[in-house]
C-alpha positions in Angstrom: -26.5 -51.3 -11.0 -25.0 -50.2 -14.3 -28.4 -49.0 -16.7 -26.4 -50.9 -19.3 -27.7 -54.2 -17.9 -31.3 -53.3 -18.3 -30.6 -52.1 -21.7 -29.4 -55.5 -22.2 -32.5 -57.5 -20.6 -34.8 -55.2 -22.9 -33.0 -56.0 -25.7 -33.0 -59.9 -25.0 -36.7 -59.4 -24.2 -37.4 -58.0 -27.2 -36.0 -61.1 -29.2 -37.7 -63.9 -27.1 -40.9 -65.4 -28.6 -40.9 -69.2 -28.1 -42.6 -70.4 -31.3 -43.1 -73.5 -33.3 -41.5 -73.0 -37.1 -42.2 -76.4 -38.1 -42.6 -79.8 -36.2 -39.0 -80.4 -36.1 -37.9 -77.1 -35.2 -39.1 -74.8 -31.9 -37.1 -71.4 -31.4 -36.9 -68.3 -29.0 -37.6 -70.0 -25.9 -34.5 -68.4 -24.4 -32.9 -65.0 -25.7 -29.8 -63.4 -25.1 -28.0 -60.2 -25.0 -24.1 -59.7 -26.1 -22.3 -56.3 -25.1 -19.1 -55.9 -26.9 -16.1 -54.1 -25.9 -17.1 -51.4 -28.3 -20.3 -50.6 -26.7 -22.5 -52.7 -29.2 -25.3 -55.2 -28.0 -26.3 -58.2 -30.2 -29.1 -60.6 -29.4 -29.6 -63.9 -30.2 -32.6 -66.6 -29.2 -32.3 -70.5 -28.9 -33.2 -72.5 -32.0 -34.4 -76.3 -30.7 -34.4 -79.3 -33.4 -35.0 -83.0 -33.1 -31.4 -83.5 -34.4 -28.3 -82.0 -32.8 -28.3 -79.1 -34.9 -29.6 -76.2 -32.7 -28.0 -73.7 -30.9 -28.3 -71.9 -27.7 -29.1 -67.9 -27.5 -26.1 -67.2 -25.9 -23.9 -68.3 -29.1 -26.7 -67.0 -31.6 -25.7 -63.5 -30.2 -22.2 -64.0 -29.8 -22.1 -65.6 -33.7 -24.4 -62.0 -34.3 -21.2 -59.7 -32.8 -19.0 -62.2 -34.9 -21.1 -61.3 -38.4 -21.0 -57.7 -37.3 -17.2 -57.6 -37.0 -16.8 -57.6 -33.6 -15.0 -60.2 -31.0 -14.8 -59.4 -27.6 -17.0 -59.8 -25.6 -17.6 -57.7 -22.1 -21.1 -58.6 -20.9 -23.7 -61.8 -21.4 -26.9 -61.8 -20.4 -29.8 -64.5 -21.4 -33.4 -64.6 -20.6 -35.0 -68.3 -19.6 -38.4 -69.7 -20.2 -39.3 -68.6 -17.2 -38.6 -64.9 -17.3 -35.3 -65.5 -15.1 -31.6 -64.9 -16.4 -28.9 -67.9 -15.5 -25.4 -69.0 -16.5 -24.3 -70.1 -20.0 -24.1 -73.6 -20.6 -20.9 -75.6 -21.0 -21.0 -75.2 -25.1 -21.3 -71.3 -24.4 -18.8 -71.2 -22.2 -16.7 -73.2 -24.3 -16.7 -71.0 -27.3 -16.2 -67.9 -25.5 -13.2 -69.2 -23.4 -11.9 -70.2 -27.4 -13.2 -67.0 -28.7 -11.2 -64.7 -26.0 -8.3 -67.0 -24.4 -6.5 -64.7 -22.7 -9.1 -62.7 -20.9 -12.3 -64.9 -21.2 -11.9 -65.0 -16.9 -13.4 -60.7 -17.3 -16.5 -61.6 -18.9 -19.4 -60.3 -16.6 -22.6 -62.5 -16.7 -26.1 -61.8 -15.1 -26.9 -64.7 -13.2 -30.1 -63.3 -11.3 -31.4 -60.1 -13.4 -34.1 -59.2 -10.4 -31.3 -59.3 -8.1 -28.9 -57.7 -10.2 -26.3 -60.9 -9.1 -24.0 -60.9 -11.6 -20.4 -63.2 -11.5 -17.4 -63.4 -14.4 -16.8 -66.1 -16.8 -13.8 -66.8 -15.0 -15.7 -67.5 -11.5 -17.9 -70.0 -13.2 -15.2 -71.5 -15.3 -12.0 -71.2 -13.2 -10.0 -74.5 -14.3 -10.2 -74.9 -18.3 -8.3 -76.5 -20.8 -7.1 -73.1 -21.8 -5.1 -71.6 -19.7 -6.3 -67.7 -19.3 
């Protein structure tokens, strides 16, 4: 297995500290890691509210590349509660499919980081509104 992919679960580790900010607002109970075309790895972590205006770790990262100048992405990785890694949910997927319509189907994702399982965006999301 590539060493880029630990380099990415030690950078999402580093980020994720669930924590209380305030009793509306929990955050960092998931992290994430982002590797860009160019190399680059940006994290992100969940931010939970009581209203519908959090946002999942995998997009906090991917909006992090975004502020950065960057916008294509090659690898995602996130880190659960739990210590595990899984797929992105339907709102992640969403925005990257928008964010890279003609070659979203490449994007690698680390579904099982202990068992180095790892599957593309377009294996998870085969049939989407956008064609790719």
């Amino acid at each position: 297995m590539n060493d880029i992919w630990k380099t990415m679960y030690e950078a999402a580790k580093a980020v994720l500290n669930a924590r209380r900010v305030s009793e509306y607002v929990t955050c960092g109970e998931v992290s994430a890691a982002i590797l860009s075309k160019s190399g680059n790895i940006y994290t992100g972590i969940c931010v939970d509210t009581c209203s519908t205006l959090g946002i999942c770790a995998e997009r906090n990262a991917i909006f992090n590349m975004l502020t950065n100048g960057e916008q294509e992405i090659d690898k995602v990785l996130a880190i659960l509660p739990d210590g595990s890694s899984g797929a992105p949910c339907g709102a992640c997927r969403e925005l990257m499919v928008q964010l890279m319509p003609g070659t979203y189907k490449d994007i690698e994702i680390m579904l099982d980081y202990p068992a180095r399982r790892t599957i593309t965006l377009g294996e998870i999301t085969p049939e989407w509104w956008i064609k790719g």
